[in-house]
TILUM-232974 format. One record per residue (C-alpha): residue number from 1; chain; y, x, z. Coordinates in nm, 3 decimals. Layout:
<nutors>
NUTOR   sese   zamar         y         x         z
NUTOR    NUM       A         Y         X         Z
...
</nutors>
This chain:
<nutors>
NUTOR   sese   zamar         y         x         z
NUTOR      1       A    16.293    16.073     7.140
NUTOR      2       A    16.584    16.250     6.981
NUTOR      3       A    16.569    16.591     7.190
NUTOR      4       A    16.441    16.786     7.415
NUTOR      5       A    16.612    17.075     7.652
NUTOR      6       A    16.390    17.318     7.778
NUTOR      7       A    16.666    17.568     7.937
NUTOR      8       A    16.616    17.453     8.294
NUTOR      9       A    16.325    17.419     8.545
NUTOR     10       A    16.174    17.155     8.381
NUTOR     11       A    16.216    17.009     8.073
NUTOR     12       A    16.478    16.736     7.980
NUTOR     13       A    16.376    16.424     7.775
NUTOR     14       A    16.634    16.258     7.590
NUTOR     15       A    16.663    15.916     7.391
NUTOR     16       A    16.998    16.001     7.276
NUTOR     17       A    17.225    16.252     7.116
NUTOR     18       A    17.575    16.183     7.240
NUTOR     19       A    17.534    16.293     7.598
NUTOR     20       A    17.800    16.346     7.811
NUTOR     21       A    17.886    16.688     7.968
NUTOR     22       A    17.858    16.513     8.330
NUTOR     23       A    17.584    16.338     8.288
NUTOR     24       A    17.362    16.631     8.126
NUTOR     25       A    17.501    16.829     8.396
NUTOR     26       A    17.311    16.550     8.660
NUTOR     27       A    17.003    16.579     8.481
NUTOR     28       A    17.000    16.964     8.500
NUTOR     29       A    17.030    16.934     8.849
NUTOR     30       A    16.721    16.653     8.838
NUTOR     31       A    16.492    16.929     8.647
NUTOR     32       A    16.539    17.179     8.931
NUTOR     33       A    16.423    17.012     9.231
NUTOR     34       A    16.189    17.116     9.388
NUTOR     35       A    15.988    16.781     9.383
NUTOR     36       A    16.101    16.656     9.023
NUTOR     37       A    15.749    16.563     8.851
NUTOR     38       A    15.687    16.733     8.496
NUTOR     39       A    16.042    16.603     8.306
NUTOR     40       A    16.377    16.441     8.373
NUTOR     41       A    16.367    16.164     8.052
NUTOR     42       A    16.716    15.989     7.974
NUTOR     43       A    16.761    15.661     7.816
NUTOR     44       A    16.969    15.613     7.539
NUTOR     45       A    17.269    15.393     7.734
NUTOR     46       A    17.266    15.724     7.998
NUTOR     47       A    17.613    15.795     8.128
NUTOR     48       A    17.721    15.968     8.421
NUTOR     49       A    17.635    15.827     8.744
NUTOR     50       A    17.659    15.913     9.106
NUTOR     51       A    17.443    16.186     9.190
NUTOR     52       A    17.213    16.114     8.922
NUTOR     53       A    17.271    15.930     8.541
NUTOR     54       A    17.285    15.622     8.495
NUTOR     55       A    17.006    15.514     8.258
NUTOR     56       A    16.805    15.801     8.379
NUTOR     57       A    16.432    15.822     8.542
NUTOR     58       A    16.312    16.059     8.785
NUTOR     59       A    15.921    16.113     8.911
NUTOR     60       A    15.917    16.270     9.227
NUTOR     61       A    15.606    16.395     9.423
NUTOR     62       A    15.631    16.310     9.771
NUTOR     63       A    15.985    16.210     9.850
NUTOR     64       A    16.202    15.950     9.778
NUTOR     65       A    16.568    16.020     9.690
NUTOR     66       A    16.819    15.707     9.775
NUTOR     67       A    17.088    15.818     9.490
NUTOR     68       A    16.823    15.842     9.232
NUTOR     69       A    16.780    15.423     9.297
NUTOR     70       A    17.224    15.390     9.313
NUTOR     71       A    17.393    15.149     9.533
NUTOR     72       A    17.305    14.817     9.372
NUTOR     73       A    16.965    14.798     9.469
NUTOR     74       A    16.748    14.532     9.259
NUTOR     75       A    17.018    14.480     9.005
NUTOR     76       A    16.851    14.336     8.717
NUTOR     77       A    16.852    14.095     8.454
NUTOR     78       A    16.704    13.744     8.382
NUTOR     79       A    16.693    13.532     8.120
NUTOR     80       A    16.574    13.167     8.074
NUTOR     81       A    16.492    13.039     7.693
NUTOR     82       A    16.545    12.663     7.705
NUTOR     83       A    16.462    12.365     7.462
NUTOR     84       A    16.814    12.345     7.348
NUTOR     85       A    16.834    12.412     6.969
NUTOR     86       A    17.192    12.430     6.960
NUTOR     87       A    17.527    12.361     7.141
NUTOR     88       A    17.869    12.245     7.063
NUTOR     89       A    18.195    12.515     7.170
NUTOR     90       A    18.294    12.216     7.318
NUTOR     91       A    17.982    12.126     7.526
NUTOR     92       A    17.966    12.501     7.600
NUTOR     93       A    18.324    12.522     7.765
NUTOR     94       A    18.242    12.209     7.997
NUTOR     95       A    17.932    12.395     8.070
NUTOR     96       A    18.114    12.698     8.179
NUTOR     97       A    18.390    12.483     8.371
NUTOR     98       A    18.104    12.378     8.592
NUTOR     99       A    17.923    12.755     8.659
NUTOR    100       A    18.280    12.841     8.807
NUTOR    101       A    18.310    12.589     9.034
NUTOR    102       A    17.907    12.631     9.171
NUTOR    103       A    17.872    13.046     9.111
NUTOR    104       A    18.113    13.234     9.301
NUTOR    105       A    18.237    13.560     9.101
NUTOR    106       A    18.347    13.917     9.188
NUTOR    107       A    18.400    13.918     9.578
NUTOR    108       A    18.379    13.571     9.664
NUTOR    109       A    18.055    13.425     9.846
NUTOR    110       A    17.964    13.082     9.937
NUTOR    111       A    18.164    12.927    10.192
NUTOR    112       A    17.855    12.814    10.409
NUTOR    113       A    17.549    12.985    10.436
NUTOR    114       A    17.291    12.855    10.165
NUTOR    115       A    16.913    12.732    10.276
NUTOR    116       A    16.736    13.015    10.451
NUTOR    117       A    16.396    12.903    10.240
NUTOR    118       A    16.586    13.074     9.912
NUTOR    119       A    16.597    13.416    10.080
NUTOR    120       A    16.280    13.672    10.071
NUTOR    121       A    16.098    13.633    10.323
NUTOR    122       A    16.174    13.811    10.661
NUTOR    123       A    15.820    13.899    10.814
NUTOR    124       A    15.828    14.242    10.706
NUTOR    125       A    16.182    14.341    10.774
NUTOR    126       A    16.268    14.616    11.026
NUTOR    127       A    16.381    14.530    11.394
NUTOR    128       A    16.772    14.639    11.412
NUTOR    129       A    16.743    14.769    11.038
NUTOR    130       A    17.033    14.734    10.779
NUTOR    131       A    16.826    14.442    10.620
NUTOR    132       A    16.820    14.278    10.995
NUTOR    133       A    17.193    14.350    11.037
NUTOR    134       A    17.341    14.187    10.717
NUTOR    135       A    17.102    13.918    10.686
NUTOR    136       A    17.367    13.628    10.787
NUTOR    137       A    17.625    13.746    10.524
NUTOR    138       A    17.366    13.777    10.301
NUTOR    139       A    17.274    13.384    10.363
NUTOR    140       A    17.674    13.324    10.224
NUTOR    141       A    17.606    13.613     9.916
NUTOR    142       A    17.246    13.471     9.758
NUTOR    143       A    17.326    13.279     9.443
NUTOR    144       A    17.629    13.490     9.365
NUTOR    145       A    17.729    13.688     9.076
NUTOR    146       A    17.953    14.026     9.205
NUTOR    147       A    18.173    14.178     9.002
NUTOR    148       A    18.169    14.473     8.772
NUTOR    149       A    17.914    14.482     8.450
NUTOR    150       A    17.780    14.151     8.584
NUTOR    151       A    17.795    13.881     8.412
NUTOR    152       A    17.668    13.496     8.311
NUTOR    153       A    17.584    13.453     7.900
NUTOR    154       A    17.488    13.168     7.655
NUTOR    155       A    17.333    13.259     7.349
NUTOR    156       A    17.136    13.203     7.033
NUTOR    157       A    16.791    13.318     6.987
NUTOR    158       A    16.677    13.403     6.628
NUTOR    159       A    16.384    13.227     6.733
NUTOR    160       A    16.584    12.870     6.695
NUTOR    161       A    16.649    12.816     7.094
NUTOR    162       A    16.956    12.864     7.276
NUTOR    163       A    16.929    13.163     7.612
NUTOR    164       A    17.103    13.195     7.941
NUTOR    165       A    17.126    13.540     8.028
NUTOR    166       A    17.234    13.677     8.404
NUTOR    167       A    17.288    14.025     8.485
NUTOR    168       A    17.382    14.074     8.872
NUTOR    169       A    17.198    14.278     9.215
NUTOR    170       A    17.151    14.266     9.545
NUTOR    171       A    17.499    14.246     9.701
NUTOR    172       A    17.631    14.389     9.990
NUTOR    173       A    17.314    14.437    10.119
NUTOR    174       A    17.208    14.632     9.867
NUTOR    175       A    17.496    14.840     9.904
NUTOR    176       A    17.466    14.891    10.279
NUTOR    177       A    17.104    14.977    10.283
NUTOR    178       A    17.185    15.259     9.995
NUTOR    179       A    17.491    15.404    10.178
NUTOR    180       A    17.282    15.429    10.521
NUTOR    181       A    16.995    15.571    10.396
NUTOR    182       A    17.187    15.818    10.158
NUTOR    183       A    17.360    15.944    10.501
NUTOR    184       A    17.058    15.965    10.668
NUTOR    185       A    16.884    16.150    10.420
NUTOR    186       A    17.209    16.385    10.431
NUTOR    187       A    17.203    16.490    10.778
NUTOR    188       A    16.833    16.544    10.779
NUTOR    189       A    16.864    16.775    10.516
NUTOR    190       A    17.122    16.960    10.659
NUTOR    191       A    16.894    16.989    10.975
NUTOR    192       A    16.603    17.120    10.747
NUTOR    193       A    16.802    17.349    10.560
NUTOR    194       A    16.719    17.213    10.311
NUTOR    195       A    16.701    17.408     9.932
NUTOR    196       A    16.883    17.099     9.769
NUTOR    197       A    17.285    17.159     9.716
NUTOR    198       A    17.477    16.869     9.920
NUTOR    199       A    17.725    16.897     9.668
NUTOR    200       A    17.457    16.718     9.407
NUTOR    201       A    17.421    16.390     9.613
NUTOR    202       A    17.021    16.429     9.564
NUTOR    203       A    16.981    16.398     9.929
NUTOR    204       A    16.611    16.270    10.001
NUTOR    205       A    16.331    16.161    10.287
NUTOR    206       A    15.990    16.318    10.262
NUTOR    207       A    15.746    15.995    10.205
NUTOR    208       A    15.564    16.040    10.524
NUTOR    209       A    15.880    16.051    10.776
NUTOR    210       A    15.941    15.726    10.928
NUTOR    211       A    16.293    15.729    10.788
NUTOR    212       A    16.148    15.720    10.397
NUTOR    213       A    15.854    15.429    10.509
NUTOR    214       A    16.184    15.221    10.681
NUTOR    215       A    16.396    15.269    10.328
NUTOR    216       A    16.103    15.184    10.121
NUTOR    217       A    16.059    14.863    10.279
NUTOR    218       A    16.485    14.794    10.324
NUTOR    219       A    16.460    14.895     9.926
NUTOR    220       A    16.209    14.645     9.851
NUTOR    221       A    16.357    14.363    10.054
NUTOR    222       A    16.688    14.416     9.854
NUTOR    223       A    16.479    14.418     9.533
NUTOR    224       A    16.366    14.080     9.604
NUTOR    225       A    16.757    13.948     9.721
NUTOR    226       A    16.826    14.031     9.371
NUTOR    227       A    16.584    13.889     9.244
NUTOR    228       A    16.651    13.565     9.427
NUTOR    229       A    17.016    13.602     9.361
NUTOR    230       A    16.947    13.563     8.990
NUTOR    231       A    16.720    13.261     9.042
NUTOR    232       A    16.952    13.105     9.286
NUTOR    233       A    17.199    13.107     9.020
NUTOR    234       A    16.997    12.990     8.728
NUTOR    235       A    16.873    12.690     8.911
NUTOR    236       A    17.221    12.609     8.933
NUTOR    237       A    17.308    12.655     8.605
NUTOR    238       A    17.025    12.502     8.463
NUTOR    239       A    17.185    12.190     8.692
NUTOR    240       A    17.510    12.217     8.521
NUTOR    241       A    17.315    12.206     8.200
NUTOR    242       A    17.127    11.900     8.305
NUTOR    243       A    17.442    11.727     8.401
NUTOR    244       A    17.649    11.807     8.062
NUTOR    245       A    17.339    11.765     7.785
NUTOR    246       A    17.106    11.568     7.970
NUTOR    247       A    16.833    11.613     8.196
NUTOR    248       A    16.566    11.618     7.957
NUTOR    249       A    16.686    12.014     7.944
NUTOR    250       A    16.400    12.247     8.001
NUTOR    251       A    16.313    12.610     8.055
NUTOR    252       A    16.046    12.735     7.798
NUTOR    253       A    16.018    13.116     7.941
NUTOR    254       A    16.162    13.269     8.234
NUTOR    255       A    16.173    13.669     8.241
NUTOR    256       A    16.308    13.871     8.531
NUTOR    257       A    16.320    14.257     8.560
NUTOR    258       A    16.493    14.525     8.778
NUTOR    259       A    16.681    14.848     8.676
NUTOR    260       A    16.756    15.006     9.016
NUTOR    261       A    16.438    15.074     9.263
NUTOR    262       A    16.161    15.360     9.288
NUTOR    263       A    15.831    15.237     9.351
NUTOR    264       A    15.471    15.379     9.324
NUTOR    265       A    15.279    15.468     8.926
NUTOR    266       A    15.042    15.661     8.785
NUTOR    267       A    15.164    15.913     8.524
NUTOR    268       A    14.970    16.214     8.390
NUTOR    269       A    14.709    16.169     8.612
NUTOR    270       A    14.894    16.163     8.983
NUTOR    271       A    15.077    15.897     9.161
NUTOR    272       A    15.455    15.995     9.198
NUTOR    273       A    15.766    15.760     9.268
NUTOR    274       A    15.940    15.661     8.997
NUTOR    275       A    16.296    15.660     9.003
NUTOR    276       A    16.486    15.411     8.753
NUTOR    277       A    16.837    15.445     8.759
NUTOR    278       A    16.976    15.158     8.528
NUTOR    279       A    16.675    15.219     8.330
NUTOR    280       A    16.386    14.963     8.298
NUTOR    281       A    15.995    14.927     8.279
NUTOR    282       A    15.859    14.931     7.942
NUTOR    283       A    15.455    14.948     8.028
NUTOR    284       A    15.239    14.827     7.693
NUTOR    285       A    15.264    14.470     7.683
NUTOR    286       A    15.524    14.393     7.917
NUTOR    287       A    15.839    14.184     7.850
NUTOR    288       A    16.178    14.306     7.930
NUTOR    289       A    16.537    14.239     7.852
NUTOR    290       A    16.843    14.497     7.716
NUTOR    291       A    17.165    14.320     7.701
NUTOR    292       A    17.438    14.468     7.455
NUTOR    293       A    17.836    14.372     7.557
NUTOR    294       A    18.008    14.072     7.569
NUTOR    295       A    18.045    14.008     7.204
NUTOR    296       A    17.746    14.230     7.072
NUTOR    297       A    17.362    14.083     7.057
NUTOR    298       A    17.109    14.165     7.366
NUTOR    299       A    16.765    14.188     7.334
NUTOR    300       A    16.387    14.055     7.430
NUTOR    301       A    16.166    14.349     7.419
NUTOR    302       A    15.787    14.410     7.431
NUTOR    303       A    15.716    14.781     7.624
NUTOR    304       A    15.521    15.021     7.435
NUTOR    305       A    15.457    15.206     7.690
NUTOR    306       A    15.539    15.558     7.619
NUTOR    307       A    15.473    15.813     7.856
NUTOR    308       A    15.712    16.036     7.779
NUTOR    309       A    15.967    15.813     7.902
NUTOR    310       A    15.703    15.722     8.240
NUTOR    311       A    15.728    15.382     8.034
NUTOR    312       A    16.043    15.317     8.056
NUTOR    313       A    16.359    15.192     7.831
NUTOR    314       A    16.743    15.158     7.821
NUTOR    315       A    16.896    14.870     8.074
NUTOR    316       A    17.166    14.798     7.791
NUTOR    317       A    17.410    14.950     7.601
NUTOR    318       A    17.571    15.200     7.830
NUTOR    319       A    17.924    15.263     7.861
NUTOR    320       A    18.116    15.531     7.648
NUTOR    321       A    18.468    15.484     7.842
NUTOR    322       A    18.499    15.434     8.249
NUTOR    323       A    18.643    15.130     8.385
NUTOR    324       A    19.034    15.330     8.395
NUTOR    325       A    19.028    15.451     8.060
NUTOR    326       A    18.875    15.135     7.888
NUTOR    327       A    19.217    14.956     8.019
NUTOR    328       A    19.424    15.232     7.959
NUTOR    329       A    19.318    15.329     7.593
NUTOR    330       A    19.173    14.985     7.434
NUTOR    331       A    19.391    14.751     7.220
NUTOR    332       A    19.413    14.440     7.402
NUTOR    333       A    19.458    14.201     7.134
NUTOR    334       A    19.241    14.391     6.942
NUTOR    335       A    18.941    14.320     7.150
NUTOR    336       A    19.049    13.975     7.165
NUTOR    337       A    19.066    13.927     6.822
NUTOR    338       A    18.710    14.110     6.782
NUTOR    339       A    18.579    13.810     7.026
NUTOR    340       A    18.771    13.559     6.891
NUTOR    341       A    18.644    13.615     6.568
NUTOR    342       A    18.249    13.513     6.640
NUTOR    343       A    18.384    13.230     6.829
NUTOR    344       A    18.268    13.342     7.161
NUTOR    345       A    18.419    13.209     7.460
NUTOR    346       A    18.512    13.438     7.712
NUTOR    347       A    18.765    13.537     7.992
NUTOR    348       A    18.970    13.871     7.809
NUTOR    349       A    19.287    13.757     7.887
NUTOR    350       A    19.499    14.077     7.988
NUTOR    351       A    19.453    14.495     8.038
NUTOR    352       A    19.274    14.428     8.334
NUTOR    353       A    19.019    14.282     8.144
NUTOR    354       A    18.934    14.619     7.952
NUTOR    355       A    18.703    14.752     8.147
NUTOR    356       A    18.430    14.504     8.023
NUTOR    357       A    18.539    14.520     7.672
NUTOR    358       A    18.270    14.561     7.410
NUTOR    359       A    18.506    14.864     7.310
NUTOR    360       A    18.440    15.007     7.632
NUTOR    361       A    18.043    15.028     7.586
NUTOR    362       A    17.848    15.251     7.345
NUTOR    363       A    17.692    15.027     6.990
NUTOR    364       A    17.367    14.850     7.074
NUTOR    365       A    17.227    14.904     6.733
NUTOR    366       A    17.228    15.288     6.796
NUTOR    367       A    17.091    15.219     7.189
NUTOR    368       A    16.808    15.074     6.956
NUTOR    369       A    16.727    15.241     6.732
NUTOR    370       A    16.676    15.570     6.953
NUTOR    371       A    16.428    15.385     7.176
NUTOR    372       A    16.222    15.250     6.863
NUTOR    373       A    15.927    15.431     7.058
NUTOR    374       A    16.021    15.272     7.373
NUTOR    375       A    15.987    14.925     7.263
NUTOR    376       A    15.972    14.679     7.063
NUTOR    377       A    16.216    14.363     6.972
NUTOR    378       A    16.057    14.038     6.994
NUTOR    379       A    16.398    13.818     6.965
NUTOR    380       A    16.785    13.888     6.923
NUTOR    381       A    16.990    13.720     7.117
NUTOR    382       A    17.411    13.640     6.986
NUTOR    383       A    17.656    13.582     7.274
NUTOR    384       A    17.815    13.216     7.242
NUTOR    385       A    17.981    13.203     7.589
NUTOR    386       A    18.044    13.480     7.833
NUTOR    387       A    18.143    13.470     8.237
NUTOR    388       A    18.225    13.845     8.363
NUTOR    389       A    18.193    13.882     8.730
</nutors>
């Protein structure tokens, strides 16, 4: 931990000592709900988010607050180590030649709607609910990679092996199921009179009402979209693999973990909902991932379980720009030439580009360092080959 503020309601934990004015400004308004548990803690990638940091966790006591999970809901990472020991620039761009043409990227979906036996199940979904509504475009949008920070990466393990890493969410789906519930959470608290500012976008259900149970289950079902999303996608590049280097390919380890949800813990004695915001469970013992850019090293981490951060760690690097200024104040060939240098492959081609930069994103080697406490490395991971949604 690198600080602590203690000029607010509750104190604020921080892994980091480069905070941003807006983003310590959304924590301070974390610490002084009235249902915040104990501390606000703040990973070191945190950055300003949308009502609440990105890279931050919140423990609430009896409500659960749909901006303090963020639009993406599920969006996670996963990461397959496979038998390869190495891999030709050349083998690699034929392998990426053949992700484009079965992974659609940014907005685009699948043109027909893929096997209903890859989605979550439906048993448990709620009659004329969001999840209900959007389940045949979702059917076209499972196995798909979005746009944004997401993004499709070959590496090279220090442990001899070469990784596929995927970093992508839940969707639309995700997205409609946070914007509905954020709304209703609104005008319920304007009917309550609520004590909580509107102007924060901390707008929240108390766990008992109906409306929190029906989010809670809509949350979870876009949790495990996401989660099929990813594996939709590896299965299909681990296809493209077998085609390429031969189908004696193989997956050693498969990880898979989420950075946006709330669900049910124990900390300090009492069950609260925890709240991870781009931020990611680091209980003792369990394994996780923390990517870096596209052209820095990413991580597989052991959780050492630190309760001061409600056992939690960074989700990655964090950016230090936003998307407008990374493309209006980054040298173009410059963060070519800082790619093309470690003879990665990748897609920077003009400004546009920018806002997925590695200039645009805070150094990985100081993200880890200030969560030493948080976790532990078990293998670095060098970028060889990089798709950006």
């Amino acid at each position: 931990m690198q600080q602590v503020i203690s000029t607010e309601k509750l104190p604020i934990k921080l892994w980091l000592d480069d905070i941003e004015p807006g983003a310590l400004a959304q924590a301070r308004n974390l610490t002084n709900l009235p249902f915040t548990f104990k501390h606000v803690a703040l990973m070191p990638d945190a950055h300003e988010g949308y009502g609440m940091p990105i890279g931050g966790v919140l423990a609430t006591t009896g409500v659960i607050v749909p901006n303090a999970v963020g639009v993406d809901i599920g969006c996670g990472m996963c990461a397959i180590k496979t038998n390869l020991p190495a891999i030709t620039t050349e083998t690699i761009k034929q392998i990426m030649s053949g992700i484009r043409e079965l992974v659609p990227l940014g907005f685009d979906h699948h043109e027909t709607r893929q096997d209903e036996t890859l989605m979550p199940s439906v048993d448990n979904i709620i009659e004329h609910g969001v999840v209900e509504r959007q389940y045949k475009a979702a059917l076209k949008q499972i196995g798909t990679l979005g746009g944004g920070n997401h993004f499709i990466e070959i590496q090279k393990g220090s442990d001899g092996h070469i990784w596929i890493m995927i970093h992508s969410g839940s969707r639309n789906i995700g997205l409609k199921v946070a914007e509905h519930y954020n709304k209703v959470a609104r005008k319920l608290n304007e009917m309550w009179f609520t004590s909580v500012d509107a102007s924060k976008d901390l707008a929240y259900l108390p766990i008992e009402t109906y409306e929190a149970k029906d989010y809670m289950k809509e949350m979870q079902y876009c949790v495990d979209f996401a989660f099929a999303n990813r594996k939709l996608m590896m299965d299909n590049i681990m296809g493209v693999f077998g085609k390429i280097v031969g189908s004696d390919i193989a997956a050693l380890d498969f990880i898979n973990i989420a950075h946006n949800y709330a669900r049910w813990e124990n900390h300090f004695g009492k069950n609260v909902l925890v709240h991870r915001k781009g931020a990611t469970s680091a209980r003792e013992g369990e394994t996780g991932i923390i990517p870096g850019s596209q052209g820095t090293k990413s991580y597989i981490v052991k959780g050492l379980g630190n309760p001061m951060s409600f056992t939690s760690c960074s989700h990655g690097a964090g950016r230090k720009m936003g998307r407008k200024q990374a493309i209006r104040d980054l040298d173009l060939e410059a963060e070519i030439a800082r790619l093309d240098e470690q003879g990665i492959v990748h897609a920077i081609r003009t400004k546009s580009d920018l806002d997925e930069a590695p200039g645009a994103y805070k150094s990985i080697d100081v993200v880890m360092e200030n969560q030493k406490d948080l976790v532990e490395i078990l293998v670095e991971l060098t970028p060889l080959a990089v798709i950006k949604g």
